[in-house]
N, C-alpha and C positions, 0 to 999 in steps of 0.2 A: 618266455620270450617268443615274440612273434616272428617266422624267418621265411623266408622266399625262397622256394626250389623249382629248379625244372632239369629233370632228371633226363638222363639219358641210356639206353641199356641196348645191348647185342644180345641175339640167339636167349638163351636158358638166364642170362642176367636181365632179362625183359621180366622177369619174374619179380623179380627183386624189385625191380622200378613200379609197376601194376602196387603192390605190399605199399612202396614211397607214397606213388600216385592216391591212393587209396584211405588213405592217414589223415582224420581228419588235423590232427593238429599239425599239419604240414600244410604251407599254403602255397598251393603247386601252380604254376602259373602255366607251364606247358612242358609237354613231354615229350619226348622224341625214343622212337622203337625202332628200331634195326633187326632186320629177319625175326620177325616176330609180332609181335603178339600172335600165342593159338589160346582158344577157347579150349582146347581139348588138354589131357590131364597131361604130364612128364611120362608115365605109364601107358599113353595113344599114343604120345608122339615119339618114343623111342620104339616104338612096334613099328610103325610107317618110317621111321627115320632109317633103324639098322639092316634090314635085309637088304637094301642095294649095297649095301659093304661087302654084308656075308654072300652075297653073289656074285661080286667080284674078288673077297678073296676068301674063298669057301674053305680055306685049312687054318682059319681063325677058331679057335679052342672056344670061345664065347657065343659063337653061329651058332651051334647045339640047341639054344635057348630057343632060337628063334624059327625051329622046326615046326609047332603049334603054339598055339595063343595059352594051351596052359602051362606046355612047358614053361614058357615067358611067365605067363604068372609066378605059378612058383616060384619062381628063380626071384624075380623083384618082392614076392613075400620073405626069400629068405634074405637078402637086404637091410628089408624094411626091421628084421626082426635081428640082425647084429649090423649095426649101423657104424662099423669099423674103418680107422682110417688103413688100415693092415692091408686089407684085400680089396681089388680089382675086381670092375666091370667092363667092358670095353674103355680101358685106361682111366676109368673114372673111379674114385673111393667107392666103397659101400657106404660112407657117409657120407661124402654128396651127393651120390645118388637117393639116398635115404630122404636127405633133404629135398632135394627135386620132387621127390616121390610124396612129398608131405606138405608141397605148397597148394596154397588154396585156390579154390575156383574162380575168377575174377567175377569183383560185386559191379558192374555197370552202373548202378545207381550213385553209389560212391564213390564215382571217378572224376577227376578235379581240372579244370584249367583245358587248356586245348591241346589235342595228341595228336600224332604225324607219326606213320607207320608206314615204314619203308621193306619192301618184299618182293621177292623175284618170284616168276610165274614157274619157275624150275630146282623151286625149295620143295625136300619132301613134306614140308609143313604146310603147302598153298593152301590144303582145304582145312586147317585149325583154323592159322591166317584171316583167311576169309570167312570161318564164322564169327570169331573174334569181331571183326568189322560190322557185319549183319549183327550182332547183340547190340554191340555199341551204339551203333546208331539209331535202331530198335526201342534205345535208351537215354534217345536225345542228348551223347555223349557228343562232346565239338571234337570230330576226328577229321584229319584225313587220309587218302591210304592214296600210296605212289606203288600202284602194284608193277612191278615191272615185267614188261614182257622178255624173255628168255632170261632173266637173270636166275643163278642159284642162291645160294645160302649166302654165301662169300662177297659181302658187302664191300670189303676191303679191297676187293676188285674192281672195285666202282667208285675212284675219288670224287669224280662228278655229282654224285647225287649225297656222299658224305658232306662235302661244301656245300652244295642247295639245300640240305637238311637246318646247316646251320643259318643258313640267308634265311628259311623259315622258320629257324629259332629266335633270331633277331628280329623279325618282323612281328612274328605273333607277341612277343615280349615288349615289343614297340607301342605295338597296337593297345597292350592293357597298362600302359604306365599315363 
């Protein structure tokens, strides 16, 4: 059965939608990204993501990790290697993390229908973000990116551009019927 999707995704569930996006047997007609899309791994972007936390609240038991790039490693090796819903990352399972930790690199070539990626300029994510964008397009992918200037992560601070997102879900959806 042949079916029609246009996917929508926030932050780390932008992942998930990229996987949707991605499928050939999904016939995606457009997509829509919230704080996100990064080019770079779950493993970059929680390195860049978590020390402005652990610097403001430095007596986080998890900050440890994030003294050297290998203590950080290891720490997402041991993870990666009991992938348990038992135990805690920064309030995250070891199994979702595990999973994050195990998604794949986005294929550009393979990417379906036309995407609209919405991003503030005050996400620790802007430089994944914006290489993400530079692949894409690199890759003659129909994107477009509403990078916002001073916004952070927290889209849901910003009803205005959630409702414009969908005026461009409904137009680009228009446009291919």
């Amino acid at each position: 059965m042949e079916w029609e999707i246009s996917p929508l995704g926030v932050s780390e569930g932008v992942d998930i939608e990229i996987g949707l996006n991605e499928n050939k047997s999904n016939n995606v007609l457009a997509t829509v990204y919230w704080s996100g899309p990064s080019d770079w791994s779950w493993q970059d972007e929680l390195w860049v993501d978590v020390p402005p936390i652990c610097k403001s609240m430095p007596t986080l038991e998890d900050c440890k990790y994030f003294r050297t790039r290998a203590e950080y490693d290891l720490k997402m090796n041991e993870i990666l290697k009991n992938p348990t819903p038992n135990r805690y990352f920064f309030n995250m399972t070891y199994l979702y993390m595990a999973d994050a930790l195990n998604f794949n690199a986005p294929d550009y070539k393979n990417m379906h229908g036309s995407l609209l990626m919405v991003s503030g300029t005050k996400d620790t994510s802007i430089q994944g973000i914006d290489d993400f964008y530079r692949k894409a397009k690199a890759n003659d992918v129909d994107i477009t990116y509403w990078r916002i200037e001073g916004m952070d992560h927290y889209i849901r601070k910003r009803p205005d551009l959630i409702t414009n997102s969908f005026v461009w879900l409904k137009n680009s959806l228009s446009f291919k019927k």
